[in-house]
PLY file of the C-alpha trace (Angstrom):
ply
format ascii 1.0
element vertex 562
property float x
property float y
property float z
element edge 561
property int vertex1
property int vertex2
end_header
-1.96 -17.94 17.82
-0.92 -18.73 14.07
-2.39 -21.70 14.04
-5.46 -20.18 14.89
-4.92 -17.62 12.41
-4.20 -19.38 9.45
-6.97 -21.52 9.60
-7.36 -23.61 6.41
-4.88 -26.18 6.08
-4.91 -25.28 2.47
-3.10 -22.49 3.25
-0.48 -24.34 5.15
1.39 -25.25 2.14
2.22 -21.31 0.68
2.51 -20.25 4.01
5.54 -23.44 4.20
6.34 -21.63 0.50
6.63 -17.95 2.17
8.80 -18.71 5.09
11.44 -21.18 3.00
12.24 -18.08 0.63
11.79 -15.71 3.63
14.51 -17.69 5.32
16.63 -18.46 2.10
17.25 -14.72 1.46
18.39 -14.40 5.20
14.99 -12.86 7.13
14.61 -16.38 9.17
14.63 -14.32 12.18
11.21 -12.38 11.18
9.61 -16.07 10.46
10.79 -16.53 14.28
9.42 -13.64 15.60
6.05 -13.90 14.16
6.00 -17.32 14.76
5.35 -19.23 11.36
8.22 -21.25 12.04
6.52 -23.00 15.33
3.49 -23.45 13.02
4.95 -24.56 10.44
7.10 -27.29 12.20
4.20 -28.34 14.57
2.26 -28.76 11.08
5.02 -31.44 10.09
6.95 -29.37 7.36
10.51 -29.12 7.95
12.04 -25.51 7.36
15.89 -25.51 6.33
17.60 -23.03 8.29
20.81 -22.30 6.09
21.39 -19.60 4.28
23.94 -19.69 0.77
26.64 -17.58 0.98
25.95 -15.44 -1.90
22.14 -14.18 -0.96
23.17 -13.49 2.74
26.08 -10.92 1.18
23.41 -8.97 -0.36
22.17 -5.83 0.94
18.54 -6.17 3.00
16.39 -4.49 -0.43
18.03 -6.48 -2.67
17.29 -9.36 -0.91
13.56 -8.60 -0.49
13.52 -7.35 -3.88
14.64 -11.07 -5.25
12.34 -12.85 -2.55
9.50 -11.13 -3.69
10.19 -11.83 -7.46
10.69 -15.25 -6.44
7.17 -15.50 -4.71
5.20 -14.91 -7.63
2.79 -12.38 -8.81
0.90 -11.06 -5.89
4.35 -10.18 -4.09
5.40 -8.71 -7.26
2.17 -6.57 -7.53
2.89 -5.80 -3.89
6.54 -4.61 -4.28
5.40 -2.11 -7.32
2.95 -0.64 -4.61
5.14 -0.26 -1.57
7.71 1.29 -4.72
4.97 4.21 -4.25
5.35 4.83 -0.61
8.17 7.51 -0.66
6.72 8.25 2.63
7.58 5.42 4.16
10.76 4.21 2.76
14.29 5.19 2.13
15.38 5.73 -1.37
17.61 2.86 -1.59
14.41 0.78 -1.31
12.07 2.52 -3.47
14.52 1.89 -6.08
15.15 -1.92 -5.50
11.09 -2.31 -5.53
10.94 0.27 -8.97
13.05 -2.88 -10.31
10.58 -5.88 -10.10
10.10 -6.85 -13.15
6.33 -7.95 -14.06
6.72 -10.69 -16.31
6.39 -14.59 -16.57
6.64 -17.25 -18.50
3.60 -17.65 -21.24
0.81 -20.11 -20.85
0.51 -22.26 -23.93
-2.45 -20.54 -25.78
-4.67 -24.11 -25.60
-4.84 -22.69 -21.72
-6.27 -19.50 -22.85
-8.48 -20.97 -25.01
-10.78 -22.36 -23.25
-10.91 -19.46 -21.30
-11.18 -16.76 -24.02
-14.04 -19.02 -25.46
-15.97 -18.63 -22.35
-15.50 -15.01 -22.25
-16.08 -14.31 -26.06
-19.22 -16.62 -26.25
-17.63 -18.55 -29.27
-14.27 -19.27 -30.58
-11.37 -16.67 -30.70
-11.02 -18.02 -34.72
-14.69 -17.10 -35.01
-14.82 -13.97 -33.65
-11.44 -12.32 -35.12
-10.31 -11.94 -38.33
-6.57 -12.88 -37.45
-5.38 -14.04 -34.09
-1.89 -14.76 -33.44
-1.22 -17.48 -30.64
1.99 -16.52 -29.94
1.99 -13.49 -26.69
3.04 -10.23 -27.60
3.39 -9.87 -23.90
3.73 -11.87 -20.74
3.09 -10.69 -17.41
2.50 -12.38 -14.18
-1.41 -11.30 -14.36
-2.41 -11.51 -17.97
-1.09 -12.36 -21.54
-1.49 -9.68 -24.55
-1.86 -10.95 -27.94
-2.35 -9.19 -31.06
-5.31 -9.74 -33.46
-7.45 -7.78 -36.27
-11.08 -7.44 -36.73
-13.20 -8.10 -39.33
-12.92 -4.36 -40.65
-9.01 -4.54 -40.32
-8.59 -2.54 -37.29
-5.49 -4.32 -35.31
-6.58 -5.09 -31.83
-4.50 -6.74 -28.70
-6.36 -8.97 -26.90
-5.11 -8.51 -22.88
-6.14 -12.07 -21.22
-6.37 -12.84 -17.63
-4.14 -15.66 -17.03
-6.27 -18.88 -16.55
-7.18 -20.13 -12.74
-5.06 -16.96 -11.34
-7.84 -15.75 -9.02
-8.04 -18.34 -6.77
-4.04 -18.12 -6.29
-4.03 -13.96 -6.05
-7.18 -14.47 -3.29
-5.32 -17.07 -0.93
-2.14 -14.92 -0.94
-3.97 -11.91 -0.19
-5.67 -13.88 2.95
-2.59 -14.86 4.18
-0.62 -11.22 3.76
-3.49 -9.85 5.53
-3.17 -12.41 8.43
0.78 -12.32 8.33
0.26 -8.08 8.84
-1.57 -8.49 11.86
0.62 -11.05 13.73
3.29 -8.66 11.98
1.78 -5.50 14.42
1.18 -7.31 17.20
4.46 -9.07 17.44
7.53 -7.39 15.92
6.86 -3.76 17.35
9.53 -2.06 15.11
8.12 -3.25 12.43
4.80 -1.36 13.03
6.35 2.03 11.52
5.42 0.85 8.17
1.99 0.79 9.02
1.48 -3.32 7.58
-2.34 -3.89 7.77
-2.57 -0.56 6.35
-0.36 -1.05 3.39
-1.77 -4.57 3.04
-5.26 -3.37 2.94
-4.58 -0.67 0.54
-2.92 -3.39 -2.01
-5.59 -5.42 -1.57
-8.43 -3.33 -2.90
-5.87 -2.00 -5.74
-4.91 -5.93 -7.01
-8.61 -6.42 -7.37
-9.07 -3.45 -9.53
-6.19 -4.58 -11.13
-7.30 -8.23 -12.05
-10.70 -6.97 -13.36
-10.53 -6.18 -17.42
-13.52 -4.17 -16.82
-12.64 -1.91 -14.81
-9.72 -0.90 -16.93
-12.04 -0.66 -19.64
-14.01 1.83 -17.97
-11.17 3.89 -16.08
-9.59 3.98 -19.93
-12.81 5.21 -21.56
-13.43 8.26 -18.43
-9.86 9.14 -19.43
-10.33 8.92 -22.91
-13.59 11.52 -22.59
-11.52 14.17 -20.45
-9.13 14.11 -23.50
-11.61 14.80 -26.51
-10.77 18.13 -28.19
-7.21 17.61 -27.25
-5.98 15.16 -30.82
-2.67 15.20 -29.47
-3.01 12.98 -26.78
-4.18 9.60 -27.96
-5.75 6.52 -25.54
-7.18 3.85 -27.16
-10.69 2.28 -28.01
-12.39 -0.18 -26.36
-14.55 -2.79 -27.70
-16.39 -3.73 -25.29
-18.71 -6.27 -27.24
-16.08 -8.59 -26.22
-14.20 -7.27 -22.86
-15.67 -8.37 -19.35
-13.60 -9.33 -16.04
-11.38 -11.48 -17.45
-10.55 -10.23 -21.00
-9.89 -6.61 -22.44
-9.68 -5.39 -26.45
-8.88 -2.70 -27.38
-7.03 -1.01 -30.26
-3.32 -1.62 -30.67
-0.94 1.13 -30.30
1.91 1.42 -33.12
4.10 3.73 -31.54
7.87 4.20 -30.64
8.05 3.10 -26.91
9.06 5.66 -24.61
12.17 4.46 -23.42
13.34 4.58 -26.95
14.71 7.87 -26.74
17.35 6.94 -30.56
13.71 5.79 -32.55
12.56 9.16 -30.90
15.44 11.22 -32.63
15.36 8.83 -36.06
11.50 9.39 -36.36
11.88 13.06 -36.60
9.76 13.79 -33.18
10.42 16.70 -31.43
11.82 15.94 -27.67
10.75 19.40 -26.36
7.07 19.49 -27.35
6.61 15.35 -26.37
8.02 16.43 -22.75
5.64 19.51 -22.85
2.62 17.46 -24.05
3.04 14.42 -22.20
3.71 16.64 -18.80
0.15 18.79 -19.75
-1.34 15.67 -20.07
-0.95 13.99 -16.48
-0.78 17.46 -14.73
-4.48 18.14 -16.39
-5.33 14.23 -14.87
-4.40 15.38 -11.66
-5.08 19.21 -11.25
-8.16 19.80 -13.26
-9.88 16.17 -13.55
-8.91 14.51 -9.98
-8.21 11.13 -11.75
-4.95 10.38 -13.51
-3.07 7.27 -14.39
-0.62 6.00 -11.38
1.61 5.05 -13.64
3.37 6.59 -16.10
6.31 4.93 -16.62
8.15 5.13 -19.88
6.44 1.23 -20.42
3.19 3.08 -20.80
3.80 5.22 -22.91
3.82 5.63 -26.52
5.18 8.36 -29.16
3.31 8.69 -32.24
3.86 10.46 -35.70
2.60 14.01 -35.44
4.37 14.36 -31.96
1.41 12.77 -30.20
1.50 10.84 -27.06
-0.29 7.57 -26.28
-0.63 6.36 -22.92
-2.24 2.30 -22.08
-2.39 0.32 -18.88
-5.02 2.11 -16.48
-4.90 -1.21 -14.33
-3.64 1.27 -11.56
-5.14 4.78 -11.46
-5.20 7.51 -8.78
-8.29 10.19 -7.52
-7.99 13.15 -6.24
-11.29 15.17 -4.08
-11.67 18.67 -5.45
-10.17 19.57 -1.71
-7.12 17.63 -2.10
-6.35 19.33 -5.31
-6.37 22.41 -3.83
-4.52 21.60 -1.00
-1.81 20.20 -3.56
-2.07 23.43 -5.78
-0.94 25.04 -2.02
2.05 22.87 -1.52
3.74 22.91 -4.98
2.57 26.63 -5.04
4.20 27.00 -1.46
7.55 25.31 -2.65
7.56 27.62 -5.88
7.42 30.72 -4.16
9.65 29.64 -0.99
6.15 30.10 1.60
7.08 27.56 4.06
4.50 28.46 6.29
1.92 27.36 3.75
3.86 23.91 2.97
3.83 22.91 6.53
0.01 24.27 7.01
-0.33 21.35 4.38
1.88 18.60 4.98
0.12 18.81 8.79
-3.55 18.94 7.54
-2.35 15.64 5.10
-0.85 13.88 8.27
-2.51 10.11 8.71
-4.85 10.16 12.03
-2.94 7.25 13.09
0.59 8.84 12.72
2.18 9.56 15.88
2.25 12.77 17.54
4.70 15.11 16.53
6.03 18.36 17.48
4.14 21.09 14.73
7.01 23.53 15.56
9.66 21.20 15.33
8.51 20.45 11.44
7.67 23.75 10.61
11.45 24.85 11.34
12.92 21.88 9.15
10.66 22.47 6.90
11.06 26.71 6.61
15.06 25.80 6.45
14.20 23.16 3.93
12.41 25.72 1.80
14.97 28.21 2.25
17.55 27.01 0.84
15.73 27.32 -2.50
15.40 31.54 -2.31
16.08 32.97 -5.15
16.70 29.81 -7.13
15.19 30.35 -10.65
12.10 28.38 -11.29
13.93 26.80 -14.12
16.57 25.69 -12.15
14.13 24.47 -9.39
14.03 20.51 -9.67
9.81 19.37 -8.16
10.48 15.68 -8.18
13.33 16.09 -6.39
11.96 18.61 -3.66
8.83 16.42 -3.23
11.46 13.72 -2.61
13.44 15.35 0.16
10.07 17.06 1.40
8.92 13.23 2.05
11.94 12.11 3.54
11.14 14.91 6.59
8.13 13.40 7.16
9.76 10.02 7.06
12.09 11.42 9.48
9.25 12.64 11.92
7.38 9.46 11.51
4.57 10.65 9.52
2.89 8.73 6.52
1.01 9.87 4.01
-2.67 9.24 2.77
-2.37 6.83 -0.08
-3.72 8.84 -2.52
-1.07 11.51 -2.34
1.88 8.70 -1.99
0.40 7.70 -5.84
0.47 11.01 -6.60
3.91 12.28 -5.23
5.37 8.63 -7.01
3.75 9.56 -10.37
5.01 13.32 -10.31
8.08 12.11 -9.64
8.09 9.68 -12.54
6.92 12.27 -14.94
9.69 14.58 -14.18
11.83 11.76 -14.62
10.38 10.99 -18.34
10.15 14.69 -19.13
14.39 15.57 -18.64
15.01 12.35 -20.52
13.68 13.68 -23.22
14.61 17.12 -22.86
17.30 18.15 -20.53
16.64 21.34 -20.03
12.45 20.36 -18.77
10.66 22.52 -16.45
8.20 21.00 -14.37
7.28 23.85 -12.40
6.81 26.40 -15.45
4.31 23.35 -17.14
3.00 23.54 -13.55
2.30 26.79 -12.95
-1.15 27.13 -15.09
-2.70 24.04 -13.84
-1.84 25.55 -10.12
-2.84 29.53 -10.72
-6.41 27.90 -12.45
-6.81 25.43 -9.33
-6.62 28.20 -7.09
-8.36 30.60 -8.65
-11.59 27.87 -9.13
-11.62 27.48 -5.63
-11.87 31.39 -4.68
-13.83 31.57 -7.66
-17.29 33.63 -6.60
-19.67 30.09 -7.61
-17.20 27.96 -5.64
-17.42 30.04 -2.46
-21.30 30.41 -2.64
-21.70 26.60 -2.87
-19.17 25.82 0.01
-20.62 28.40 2.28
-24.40 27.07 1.09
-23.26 23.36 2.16
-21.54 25.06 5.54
-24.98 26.69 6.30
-27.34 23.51 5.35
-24.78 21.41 7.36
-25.26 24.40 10.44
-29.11 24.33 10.28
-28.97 20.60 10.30
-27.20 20.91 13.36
-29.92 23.43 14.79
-32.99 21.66 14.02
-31.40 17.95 15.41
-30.60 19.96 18.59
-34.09 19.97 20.51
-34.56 15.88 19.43
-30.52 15.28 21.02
-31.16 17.35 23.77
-34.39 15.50 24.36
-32.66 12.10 24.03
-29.89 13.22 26.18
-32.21 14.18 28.80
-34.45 11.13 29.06
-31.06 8.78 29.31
-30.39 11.23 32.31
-34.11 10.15 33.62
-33.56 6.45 33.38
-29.66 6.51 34.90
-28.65 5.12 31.69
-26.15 8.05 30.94
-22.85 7.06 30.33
-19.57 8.86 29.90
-16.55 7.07 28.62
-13.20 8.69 29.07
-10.68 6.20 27.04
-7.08 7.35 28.44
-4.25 4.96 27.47
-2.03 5.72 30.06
-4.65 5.00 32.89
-5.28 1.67 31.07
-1.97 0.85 30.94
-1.30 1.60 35.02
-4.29 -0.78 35.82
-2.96 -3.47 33.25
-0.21 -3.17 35.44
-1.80 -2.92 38.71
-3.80 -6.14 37.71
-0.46 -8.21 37.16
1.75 -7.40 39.88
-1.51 -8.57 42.24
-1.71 -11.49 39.83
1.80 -12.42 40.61
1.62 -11.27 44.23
-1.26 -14.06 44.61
0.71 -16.54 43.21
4.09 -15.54 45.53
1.58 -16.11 48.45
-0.36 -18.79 47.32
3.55 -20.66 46.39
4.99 -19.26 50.25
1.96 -21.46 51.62
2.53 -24.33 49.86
5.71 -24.37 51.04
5.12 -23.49 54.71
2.01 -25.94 54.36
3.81 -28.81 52.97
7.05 -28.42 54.84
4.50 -28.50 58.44
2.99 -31.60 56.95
5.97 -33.77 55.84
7.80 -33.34 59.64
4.73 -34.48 61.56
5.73 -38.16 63.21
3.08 -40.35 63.88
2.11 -43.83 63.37
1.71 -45.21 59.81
-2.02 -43.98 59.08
-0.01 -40.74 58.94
1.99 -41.78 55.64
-0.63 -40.28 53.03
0.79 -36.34 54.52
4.10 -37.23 53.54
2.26 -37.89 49.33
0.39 -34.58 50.30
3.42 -32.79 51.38
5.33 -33.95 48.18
2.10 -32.92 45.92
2.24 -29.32 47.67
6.06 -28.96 47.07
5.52 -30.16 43.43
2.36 -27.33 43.45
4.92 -25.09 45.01
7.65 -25.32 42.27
5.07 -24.89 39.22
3.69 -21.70 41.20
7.66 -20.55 41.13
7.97 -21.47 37.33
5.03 -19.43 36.69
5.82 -16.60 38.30
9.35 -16.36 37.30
7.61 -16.87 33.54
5.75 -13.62 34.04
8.33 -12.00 35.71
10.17 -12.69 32.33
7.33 -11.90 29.71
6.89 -8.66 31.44
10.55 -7.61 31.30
10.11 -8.49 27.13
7.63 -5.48 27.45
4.75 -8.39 26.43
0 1
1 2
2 3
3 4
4 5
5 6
6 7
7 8
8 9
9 10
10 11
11 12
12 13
13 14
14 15
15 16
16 17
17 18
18 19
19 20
20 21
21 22
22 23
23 24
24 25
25 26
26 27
27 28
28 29
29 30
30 31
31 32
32 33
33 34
34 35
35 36
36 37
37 38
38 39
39 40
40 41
41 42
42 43
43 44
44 45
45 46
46 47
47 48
48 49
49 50
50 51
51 52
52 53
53 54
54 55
55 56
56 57
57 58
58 59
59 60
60 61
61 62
62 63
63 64
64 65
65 66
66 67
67 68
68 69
69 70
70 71
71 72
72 73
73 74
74 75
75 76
76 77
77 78
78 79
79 80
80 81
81 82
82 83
83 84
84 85
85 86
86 87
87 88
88 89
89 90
90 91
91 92
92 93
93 94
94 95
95 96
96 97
97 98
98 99
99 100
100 101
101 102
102 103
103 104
104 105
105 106
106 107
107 108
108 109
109 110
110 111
111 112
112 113
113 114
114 115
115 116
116 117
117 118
118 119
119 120
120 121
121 122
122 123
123 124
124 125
125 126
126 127
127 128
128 129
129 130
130 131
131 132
132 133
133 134
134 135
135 136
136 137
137 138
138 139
139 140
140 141
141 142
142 143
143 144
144 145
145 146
146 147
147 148
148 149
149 150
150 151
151 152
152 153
153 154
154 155
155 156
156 157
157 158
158 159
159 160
160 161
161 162
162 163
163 164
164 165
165 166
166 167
167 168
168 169
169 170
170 171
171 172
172 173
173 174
174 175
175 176
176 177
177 178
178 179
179 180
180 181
181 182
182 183
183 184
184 185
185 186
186 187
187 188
188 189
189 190
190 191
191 192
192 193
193 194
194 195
195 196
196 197
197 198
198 199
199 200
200 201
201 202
202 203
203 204
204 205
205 206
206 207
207 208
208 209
209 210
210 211
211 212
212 213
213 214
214 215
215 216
216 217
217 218
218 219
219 220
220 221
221 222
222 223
223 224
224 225
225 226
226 227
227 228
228 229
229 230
230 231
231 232
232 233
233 234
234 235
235 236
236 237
237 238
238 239
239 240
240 241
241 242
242 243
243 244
244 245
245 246
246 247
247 248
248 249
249 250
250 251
251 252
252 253
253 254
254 255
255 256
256 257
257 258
258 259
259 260
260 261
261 262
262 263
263 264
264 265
265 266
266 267
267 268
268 269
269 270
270 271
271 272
272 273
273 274
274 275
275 276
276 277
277 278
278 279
279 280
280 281
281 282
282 283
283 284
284 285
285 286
286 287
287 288
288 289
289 290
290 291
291 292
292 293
293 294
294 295
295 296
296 297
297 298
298 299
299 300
300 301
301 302
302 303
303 304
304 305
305 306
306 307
307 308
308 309
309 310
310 311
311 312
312 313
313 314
314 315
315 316
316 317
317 318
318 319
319 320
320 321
321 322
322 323
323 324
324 325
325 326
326 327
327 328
328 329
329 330
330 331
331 332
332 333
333 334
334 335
335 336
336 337
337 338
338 339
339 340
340 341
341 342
342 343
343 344
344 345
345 346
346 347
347 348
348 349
349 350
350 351
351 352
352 353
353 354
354 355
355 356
356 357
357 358
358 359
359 360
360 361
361 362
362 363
363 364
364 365
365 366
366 367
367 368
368 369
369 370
370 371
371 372
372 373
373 374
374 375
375 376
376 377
377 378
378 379
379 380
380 381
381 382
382 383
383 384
384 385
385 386
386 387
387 388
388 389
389 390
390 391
391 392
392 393
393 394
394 395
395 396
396 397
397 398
398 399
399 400
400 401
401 402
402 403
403 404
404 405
405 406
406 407
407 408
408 409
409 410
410 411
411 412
412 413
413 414
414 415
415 416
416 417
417 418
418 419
419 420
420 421
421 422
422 423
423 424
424 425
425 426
426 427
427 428
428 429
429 430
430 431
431 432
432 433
433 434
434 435
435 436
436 437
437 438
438 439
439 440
440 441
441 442
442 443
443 444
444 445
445 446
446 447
447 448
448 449
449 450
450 451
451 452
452 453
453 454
454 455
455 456
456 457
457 458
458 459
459 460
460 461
461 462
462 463
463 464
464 465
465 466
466 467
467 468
468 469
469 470
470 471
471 472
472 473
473 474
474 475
475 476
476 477
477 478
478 479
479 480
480 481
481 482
482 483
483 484
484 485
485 486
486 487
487 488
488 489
489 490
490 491
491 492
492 493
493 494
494 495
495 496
496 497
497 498
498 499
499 500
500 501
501 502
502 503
503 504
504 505
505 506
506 507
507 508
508 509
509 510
510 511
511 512
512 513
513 514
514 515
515 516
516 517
517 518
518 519
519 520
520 521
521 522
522 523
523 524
524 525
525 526
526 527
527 528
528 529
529 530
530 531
531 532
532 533
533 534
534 535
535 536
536 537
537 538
538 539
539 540
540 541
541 542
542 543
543 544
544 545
545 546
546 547
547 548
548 549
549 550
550 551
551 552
552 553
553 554
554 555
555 556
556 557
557 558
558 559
559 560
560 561
């Protein structure tokens, strides 16, 4: 079935790649069970079973923390986006994949080149006043250098890294083939929802890998911001920025994890937490599109106690519904209305969750809520009660949409940012405005007129396409073409069942006859012309035993549950 499924032989070789460091960091029984190994070894490449002492003593997310670094820059990309899904993972991963480290060695800049003459039309020298070969900045998916225009402005140049398409494409292929064998193979595994997951990282490492696209998500930022000179996100030039190559205006600024250059520049702590905590709340409450990723890499302190944040490779969106709905749930927590937190948390379950009991959930989640009562709102820590809200849901099998896993990760990392830098933070107080104005827009008298106005177009649409369904209906009823399917799994799976044990029946009697037949045969005396029954009675013993095999083979399969 993997042979099938992988296809291009091309692909042989990373898949060989995949399962040696799968099996070096002690997960050779998953290359087993989805059967790469048989592939690989009927392919001719020899997989080396041993494992070294010192990987198999690590812990299971350390190890598939250092396997992915190890694999290169799409598994990287993909361990920073499973690092999001609180919803599906304990803690203790979450934080090994929040350590993967994005960075690689440099390409010599006679690589880039080439490639930045392509993109810029004529030579970097030509169209910068200063260029500096040597990379500010390495990552596994681009190279950042700094240069200056001819007017003096500085500039960093963020470069694709040459021929990395091609690479990023074929890995994606293969994840997305390795998630379906994944499902259909290693049931326990199916929890974490693979082809789901592997689709969503898909669609976000092409955003990622296209300049543009950053460009643009930086600039709609940028706009929501004007009026507000305190928050700073830099310019793009875009005479020179397509797919492959992004300029912009270079950020001098104390990096935010540089809490002592924070304290020696004079910057107030308080207000920068306060600011920088206004500024992602208004991305997500009041503008539905924030940056995913606010780490303290991102972000940038300047003189004047202004905040600049870069890297919108990975950005979140949020409907005008959800926002509501997530204005109910921190609102909920705030003011200890469990009801109203579980009204959410079962309107945001995934359709392809599994069932789950709605009382059950809405009694660990009013005890969960509870226990905050009368806790100031100062004292009241979000990112941690979104964290322990999650792990319910984790509990009850229940995975989020992944826009609100982005969300919950970012909220969680702004929190974070915002006590470093001031102990004493309060999320929920910066909160509460952006939630009381969210609410109040969507009760506001213009909001309700237009919902109920699309309610009523959507109910006379349904009115006038009555008579013409009806009509349809009816003529399929004339012709004996009407058909009604009723899809229930558990009658499929009785007649699945049905249609096996007479599938093995047949072959019991069909084996019993052979037997009967060929033992009859063999003890018939006669003169020599008889001697070809005794080669017939052997050939229907011989049919008789592979009929036995067989049906002690299904016998077997179905006791696996296959």
């Amino acid at each position: 079935m993997l042979w099938k499924a992988l296809g291009a032989a091309r692909e042989l070789t990373r898949a060989h790649d995949i399962a040696a460091v799968l099996i070096r960091y002690g997960f050779g029984d998953l290359v087993r069970r989805i059967g790469l190994a048989d592939t690989l070894e009927r392919a001719g490449k020899a997989l080396h079973w041993t494992e070294p002492e010192e990987l198999a003593r690590l812990e299971p997310p350390a190890r598939v923390r250092r396997a992915f670094e190890e694999l290169g820059p799409t598994f990287i990309k993909l361990g920073q986006i499973l690092a999001t899904r609180v919803d599906l993972f304990p803690p203790e991963w979450i934080a090994e994949f929040g350590r993967l480290q994005d960075s690689a060695p440099a390409v010599p800049f006679e690589q880039v080149r080439e490639q930045l003459t392509e993109d810029l039309g004529e030579a970097p020298e030509a169209a910068f006043a200063e260029l500096d070969t040597q990379p500010l900045a390495a990552a596994s998916l681009a190279q950042v250098y700094r240069a200056r225009l001819a007017d003096g402005r500085p500039v960093i140049l963020k470069v694709r890294r040459p021929g990395i398409r091609p690479t990023i494409e074929a890995d994606l292929r293969l994840l997305a083939r390795l998630a379906e064998i994944v499902e259909a193979e290693a049931p326990d595994l199916r929890r974490y929802r693979p082809c789901q997951v592997v689709r969503e990282f898909t669609l976000s490492l092409r955003r990622e890998i296209d300049f543009a696209a950053e460009c643009r998500y930086a600039e709609r930022v940028a706009a929501s911001f004007i009026g507000h000179p305190e928050i700073v996100i830099p310019r793009v030039h875009w005479q020179w920025c397509g797919e492959r190559l992004n300029v912009q205006d270079y950020v001098e600024g104390i990096p935010g994890r540089d809490l002592a250059a924070v304290d020696a520049a004079g910057l107030e702590r308080k207000l920068l937490a306060r600011r920088g905590a206004s500024a992602v709340l208004k991305m997500m409450l009041e503008d539905g599109f924030f940056h995913a990723d606010p780490h303290p890499g991102n972000v940038f302190y300047l003189h004047g106690n202004r905040i600049a944040f870069i890297d919108f490779g990975m950005v979140g969106r949020l409907s005008e519904t959800r926002r509501y709905e997530l204005a109910m749930l921190l609102n909920g927590l705030v003011s200890n209305d469990a009801a109203t937190v579980a009204d959410v948390l079962l309107e945001w379950r995934d359709s392809e969750a599994p069932e789950t009991e709605p009382e059950l959930l809405r009694h660990e989640i009013d005890t969960f809520v509870d226990q905050y009562k009368g806790v100031p709102l100062k004292q009241l820590d979000i990112g941690a009660m979104l964290s322990d809200l999650v792990m319910i849901l984790r509990e009850h099998g229940i995975a989020l949409p992944s826009d609100l896993s982005l969300l919950i990760k970012a909220f969680i990392t702004l929190e974070g940012m915002g006590r470093q830098l001031d102990p004493d933070f309060d999320m929920g107080a910066e909160a509460a405005p952006f939630l009381r104005r969210v609410l109040l827009a969507h009760h506001a008298p213009g909001a309700v007129a237009k919902r109920g106005w699309r309610t009523l177009a959507q109910a006379m649409d349904l009115v006038t396409d009555l008579p013409r369904d009806l009509s349809q209906l009816l003529r399929s009823a004339r012709r004996g073409k009407l058909q009604v399917q009723v899809d229930i799994v558990s009658l499929k799976r009785l007649g699945d069942q049905v249609d096996r044990a007479a599938t093995r029946m047949t072959i019991g009697i069909v084996t019993a006859a052979l037997i009967i037949g060929s033992a009859i045969v063999m003890t018939v005396v006669g003169d020599p012309g008889f001697a070809a029954l005794d080669t017939l009675g052997l050939l229907g013993f011989a049919g008789a035993v592979a009929g036995g095999v067989a049906l002690l083979l299904s016998i077997w399969h179905g006791g696996r549950g296959e």
